[in-house]
ZARO-542786 format. One record per residue (C-alpha): residue number from 1; residue in one letter; x, y, z. Coordinates in Angstrom, 2 decimals. Layout:
<pts>
{pt NUM, A, {X, Y, Z}}
...
</pts>
This chain:
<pts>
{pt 1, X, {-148.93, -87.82, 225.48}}
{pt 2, X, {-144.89, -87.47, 224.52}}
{pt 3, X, {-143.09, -88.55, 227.42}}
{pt 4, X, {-140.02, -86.80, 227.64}}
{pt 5, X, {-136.55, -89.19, 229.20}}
{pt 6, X, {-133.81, -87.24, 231.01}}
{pt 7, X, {-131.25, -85.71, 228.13}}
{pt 8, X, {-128.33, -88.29, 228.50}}
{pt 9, X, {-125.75, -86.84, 230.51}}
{pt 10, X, {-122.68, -85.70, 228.14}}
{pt 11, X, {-119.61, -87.68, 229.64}}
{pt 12, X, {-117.42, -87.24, 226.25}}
{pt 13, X, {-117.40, -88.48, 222.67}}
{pt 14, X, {-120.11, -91.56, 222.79}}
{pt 15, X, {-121.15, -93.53, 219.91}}
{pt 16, X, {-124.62, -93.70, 219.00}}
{pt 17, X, {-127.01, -96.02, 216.80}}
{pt 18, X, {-130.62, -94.68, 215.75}}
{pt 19, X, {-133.20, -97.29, 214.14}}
{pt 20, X, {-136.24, -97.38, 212.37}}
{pt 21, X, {-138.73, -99.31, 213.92}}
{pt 22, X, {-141.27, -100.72, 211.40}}
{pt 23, X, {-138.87, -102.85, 208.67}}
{pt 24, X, {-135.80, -102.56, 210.81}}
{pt 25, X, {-136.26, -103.60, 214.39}}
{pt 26, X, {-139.93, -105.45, 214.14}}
{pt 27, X, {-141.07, -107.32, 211.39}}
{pt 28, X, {-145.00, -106.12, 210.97}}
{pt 29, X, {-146.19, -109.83, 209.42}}
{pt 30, X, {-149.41, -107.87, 208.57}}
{pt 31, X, {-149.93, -105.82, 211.48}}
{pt 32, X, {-149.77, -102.62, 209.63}}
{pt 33, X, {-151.03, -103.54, 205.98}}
{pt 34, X, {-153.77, -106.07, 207.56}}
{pt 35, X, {-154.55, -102.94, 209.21}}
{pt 36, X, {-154.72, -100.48, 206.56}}
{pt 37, X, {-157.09, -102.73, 204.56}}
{pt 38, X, {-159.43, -103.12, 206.53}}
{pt 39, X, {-159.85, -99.02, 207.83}}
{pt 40, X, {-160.14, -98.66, 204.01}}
{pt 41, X, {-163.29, -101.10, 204.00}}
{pt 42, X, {-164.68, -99.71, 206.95}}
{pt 43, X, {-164.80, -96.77, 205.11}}
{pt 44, X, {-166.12, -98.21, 202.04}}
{pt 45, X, {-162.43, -97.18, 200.39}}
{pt 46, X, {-160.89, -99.29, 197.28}}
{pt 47, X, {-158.40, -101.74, 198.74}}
{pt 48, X, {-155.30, -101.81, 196.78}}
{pt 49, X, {-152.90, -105.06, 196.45}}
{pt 50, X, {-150.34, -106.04, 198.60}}
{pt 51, X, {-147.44, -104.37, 196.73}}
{pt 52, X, {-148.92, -100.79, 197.05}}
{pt 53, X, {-150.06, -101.59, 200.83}}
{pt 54, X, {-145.96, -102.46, 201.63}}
{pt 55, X, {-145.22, -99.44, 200.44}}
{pt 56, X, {-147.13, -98.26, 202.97}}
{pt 57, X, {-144.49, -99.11, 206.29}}
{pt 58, X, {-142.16, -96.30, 206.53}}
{pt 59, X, {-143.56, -93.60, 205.36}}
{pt 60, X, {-145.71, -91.34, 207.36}}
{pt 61, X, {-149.06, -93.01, 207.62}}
{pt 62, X, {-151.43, -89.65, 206.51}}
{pt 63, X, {-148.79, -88.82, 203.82}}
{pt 64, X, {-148.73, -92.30, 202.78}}
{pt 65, X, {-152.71, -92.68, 202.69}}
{pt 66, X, {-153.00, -89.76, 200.67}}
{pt 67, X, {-150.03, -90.05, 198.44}}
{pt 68, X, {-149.57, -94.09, 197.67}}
{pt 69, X, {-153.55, -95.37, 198.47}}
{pt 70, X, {-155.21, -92.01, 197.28}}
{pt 71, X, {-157.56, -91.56, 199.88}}
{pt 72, X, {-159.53, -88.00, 199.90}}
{pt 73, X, {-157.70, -85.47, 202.72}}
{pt 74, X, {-161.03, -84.85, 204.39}}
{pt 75, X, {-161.24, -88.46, 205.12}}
{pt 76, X, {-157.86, -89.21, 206.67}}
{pt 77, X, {-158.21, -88.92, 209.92}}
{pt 78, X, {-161.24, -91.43, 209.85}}
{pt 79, X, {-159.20, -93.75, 208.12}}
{pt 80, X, {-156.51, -93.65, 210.61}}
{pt 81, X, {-158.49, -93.68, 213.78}}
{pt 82, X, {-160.34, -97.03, 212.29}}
{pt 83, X, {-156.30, -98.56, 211.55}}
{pt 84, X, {-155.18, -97.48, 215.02}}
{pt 85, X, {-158.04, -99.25, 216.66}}
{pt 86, X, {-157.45, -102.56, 214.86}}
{pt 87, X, {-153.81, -102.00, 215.07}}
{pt 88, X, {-154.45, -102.03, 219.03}}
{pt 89, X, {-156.59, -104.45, 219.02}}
{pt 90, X, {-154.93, -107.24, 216.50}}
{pt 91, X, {-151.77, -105.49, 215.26}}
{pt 92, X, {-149.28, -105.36, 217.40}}
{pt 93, X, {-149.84, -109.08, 218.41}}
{pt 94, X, {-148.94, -110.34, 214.91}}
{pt 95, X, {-145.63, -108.56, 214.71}}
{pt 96, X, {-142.41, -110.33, 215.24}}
{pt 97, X, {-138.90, -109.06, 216.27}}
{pt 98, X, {-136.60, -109.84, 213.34}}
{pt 99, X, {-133.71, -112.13, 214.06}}
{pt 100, X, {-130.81, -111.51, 215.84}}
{pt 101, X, {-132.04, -108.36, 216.69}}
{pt 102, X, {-131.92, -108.93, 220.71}}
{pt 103, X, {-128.55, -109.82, 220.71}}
{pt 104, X, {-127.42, -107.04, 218.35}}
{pt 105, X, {-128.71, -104.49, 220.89}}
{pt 106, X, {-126.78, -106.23, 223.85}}
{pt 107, X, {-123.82, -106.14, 221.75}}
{pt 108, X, {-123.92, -102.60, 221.36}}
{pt 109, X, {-124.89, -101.63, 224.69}}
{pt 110, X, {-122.16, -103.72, 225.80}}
{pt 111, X, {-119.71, -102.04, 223.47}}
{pt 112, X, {-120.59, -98.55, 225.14}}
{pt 113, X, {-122.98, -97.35, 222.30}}
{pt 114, X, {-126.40, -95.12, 223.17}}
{pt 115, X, {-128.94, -96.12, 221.11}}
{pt 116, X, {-132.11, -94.48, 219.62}}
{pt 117, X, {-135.33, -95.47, 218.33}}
{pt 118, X, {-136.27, -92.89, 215.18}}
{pt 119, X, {-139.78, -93.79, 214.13}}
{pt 120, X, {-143.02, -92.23, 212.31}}
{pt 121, X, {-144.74, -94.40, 214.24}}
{pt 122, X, {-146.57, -92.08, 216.64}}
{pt 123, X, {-144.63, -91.99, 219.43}}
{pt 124, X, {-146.50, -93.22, 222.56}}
{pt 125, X, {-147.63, -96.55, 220.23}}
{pt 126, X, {-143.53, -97.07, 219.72}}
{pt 127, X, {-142.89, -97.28, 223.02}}
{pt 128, X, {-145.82, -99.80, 223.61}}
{pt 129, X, {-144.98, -101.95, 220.66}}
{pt 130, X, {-141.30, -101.86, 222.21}}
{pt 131, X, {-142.19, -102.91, 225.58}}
{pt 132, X, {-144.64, -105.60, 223.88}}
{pt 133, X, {-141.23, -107.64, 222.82}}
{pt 134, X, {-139.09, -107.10, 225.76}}
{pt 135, X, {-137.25, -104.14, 223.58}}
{pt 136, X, {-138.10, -101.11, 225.22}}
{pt 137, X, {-135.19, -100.87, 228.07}}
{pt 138, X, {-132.63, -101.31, 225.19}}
{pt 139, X, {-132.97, -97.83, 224.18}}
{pt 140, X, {-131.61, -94.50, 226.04}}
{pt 141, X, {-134.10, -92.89, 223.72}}
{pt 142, X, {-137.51, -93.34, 221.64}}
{pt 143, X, {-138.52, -90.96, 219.09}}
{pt 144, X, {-141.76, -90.73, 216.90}}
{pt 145, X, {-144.52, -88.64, 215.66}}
{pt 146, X, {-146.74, -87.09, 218.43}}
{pt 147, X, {-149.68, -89.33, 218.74}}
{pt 148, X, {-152.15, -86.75, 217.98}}
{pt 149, X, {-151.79, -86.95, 213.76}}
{pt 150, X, {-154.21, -83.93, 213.02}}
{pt 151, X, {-151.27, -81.74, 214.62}}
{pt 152, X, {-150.19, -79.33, 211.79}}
{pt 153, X, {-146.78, -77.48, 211.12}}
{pt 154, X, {-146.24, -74.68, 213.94}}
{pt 155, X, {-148.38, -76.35, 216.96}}
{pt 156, X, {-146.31, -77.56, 219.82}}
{pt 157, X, {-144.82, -81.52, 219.57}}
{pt 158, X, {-145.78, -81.52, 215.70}}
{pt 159, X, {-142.84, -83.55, 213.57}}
{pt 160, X, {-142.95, -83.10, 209.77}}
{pt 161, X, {-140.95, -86.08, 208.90}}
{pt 162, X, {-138.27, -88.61, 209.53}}
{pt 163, X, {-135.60, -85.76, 209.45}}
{pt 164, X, {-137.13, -83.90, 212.42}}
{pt 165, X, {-137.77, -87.28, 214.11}}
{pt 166, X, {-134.24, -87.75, 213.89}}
{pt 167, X, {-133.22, -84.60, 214.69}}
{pt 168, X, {-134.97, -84.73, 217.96}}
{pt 169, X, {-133.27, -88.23, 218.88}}
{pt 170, X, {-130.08, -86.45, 218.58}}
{pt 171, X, {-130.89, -83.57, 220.22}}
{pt 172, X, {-131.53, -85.94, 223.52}}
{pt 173, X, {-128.88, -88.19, 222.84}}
{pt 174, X, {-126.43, -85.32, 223.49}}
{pt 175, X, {-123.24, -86.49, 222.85}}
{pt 176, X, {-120.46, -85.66, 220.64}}
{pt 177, X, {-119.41, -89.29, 218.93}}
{pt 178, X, {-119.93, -90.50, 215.83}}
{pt 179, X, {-123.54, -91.71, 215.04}}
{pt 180, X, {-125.37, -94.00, 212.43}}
{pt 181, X, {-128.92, -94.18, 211.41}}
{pt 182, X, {-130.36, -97.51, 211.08}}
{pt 183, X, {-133.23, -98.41, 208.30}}
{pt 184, X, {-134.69, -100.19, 205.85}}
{pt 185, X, {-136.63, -97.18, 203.82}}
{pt 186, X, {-135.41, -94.15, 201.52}}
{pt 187, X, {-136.93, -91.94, 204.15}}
{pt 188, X, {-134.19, -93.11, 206.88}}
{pt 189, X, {-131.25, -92.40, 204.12}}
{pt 190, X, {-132.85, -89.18, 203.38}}
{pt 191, X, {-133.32, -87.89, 207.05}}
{pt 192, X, {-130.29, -88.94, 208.52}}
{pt 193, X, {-128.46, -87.22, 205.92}}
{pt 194, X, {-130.82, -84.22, 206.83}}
{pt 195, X, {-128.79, -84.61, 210.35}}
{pt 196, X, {-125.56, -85.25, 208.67}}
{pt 197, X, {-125.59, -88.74, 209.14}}
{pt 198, X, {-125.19, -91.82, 207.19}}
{pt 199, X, {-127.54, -94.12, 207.08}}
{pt 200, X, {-127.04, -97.88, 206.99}}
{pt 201, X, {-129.69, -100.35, 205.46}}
{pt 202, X, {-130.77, -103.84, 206.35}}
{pt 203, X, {-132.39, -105.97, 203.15}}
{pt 204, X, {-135.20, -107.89, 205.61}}
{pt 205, X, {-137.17, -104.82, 205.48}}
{pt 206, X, {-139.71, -103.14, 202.74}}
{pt 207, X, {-137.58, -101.14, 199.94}}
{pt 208, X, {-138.67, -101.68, 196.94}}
{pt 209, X, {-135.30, -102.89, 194.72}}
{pt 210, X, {-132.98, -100.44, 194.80}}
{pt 211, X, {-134.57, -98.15, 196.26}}
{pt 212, X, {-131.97, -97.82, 199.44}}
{pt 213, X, {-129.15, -97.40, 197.13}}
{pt 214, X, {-130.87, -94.74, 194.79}}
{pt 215, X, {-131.58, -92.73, 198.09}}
{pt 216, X, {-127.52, -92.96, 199.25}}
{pt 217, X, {-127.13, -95.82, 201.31}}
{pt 218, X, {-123.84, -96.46, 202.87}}
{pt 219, X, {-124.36, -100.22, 202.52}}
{pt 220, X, {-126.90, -102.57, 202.59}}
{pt 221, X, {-126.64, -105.53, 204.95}}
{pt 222, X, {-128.48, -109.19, 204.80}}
{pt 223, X, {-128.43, -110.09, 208.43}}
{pt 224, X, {-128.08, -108.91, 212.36}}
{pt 225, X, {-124.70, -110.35, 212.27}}
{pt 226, X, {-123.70, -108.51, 209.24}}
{pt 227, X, {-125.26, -105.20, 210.69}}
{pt 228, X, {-122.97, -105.09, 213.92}}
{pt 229, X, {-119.79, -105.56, 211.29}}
{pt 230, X, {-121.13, -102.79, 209.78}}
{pt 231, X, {-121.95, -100.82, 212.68}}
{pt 232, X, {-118.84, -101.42, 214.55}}
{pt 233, X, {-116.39, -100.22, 210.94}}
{pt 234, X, {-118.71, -97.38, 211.14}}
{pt 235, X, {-118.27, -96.12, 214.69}}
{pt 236, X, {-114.89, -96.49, 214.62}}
{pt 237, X, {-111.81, -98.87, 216.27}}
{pt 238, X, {-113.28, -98.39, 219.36}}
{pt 239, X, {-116.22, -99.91, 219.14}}
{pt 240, X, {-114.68, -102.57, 217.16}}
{pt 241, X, {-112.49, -103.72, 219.92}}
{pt 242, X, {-115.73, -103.82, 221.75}}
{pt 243, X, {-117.67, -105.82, 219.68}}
{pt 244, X, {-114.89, -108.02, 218.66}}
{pt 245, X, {-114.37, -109.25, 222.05}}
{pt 246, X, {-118.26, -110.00, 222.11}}
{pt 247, X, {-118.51, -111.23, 218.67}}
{pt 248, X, {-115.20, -112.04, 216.73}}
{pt 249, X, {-113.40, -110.07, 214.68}}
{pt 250, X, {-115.17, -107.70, 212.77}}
</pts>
């Protein structure tokens, strides 16, 4: 079940930051490709090498399992109901929070910014793997795909992609400041300029080369530090007093 926050009361012009989740906030170490291997040989599927299984985080997972591992439509949701069980079970525990990435969220909080969580991740799962690693309270909201994945276009809670997922971040965010998107895959260039947003990516996460910058990046950045430069030149002077008071000059 979708749980639904309280919109964010609009108080003027606030600055917001959306992120991916998967590649941007939490480092997977395995927890999603481990994952996808082994629902494939449960279901006596070919189990492709690692490159094709990183492609793998980002997109979402039935498009990806059809489109990048080839596996038949009519045996989808099998496939995903054995990865979510293992995911449960041994997934989430092997994923790590990238570094820096605490701290960059106090920063920003501390600077005045609302921040969002835009994920394809179903939804209810985002939340838990956020509370797993103390991350959860950092956001005003968390956005995903419903967590029922047979859902198809037109039924109530259904979210085609990223850009919808995005969309409906925004829409509870409710303010009228500047805001960013946060990611590490084409799909978060693509769908926050869907929204009319840029999209800043970080290079710790699982674009192929190139691949961020062929899609319309605004920049690429190498660490957390570099990210809430970037951020702060983004939102504006503002939020660059704010952070440079935290942080230096930026």
């Amino acid at each position: 079940m979708i749980i639904d926050e309280p919109a964010v009361v609009d108080d003027g012009p606030v600055p917001a930051v959306l992120f991916d989740l998967d590649g941007t906030l939490v480092d997977p170490a395995g927890g999603i490709t481990g994952g996808i291997a082994h629902a494939l040989r449960v279901m006596d599927l070919p189990v492709p090498g690692p490159e094709v299984l990183n492609r793998m985080v980002g997109p979402k997972l039935a498009d990806g399992l059809v489109g990048i591992v080839g596996v038949p439509e009519p045996l989808v949701p099998d496939v995903i109901a054995a990865y979510r069980s293992w995911y449960s079970l041994r997934g989430m525990a092997m994923s790590r929070v990238y570094p820096g990435i605490p701290e960059l969220l106090g920063q920003l909080r501390a600077g005045g910014v609302r921040l969002a969580v835009a994920t394809q991740k179903p939804e209810a799962l985002a939340r838990t793997l956020l509370a797993h690693h103390g991350l959860a309270d950092s956001f005003d909201v968390i956005r995903g795909s419903h967590t029922d994945e047979s859902l198809m276009p037109g039924e109530p809670g259904y979210r085609a992609g990223k850009a919808e997922i995005i969309g409906s971040a925004l829409e509870w965010l409710g303010g009228q400041g500047r805001s960013i998107m946060v990611g590490d895959r084409h799909q978060d260039v693509n769908g926050a300029r869907a929204n009319g947003l840029d999209c800043i990516g970080v290079a710790w996460g699982f674009a192929p080369e190139g691949e961020l910058e062929a899609a319309g990046v605004a920049g690429v950045v190498q660490t957390a530090e570099e990210l809430l430069q970037a951020v702060a030149r983004e939102l504006g002077t503002g939020m660059s007093a704010a952070t440079e008071a935290a942080h230096g000059p930026v």
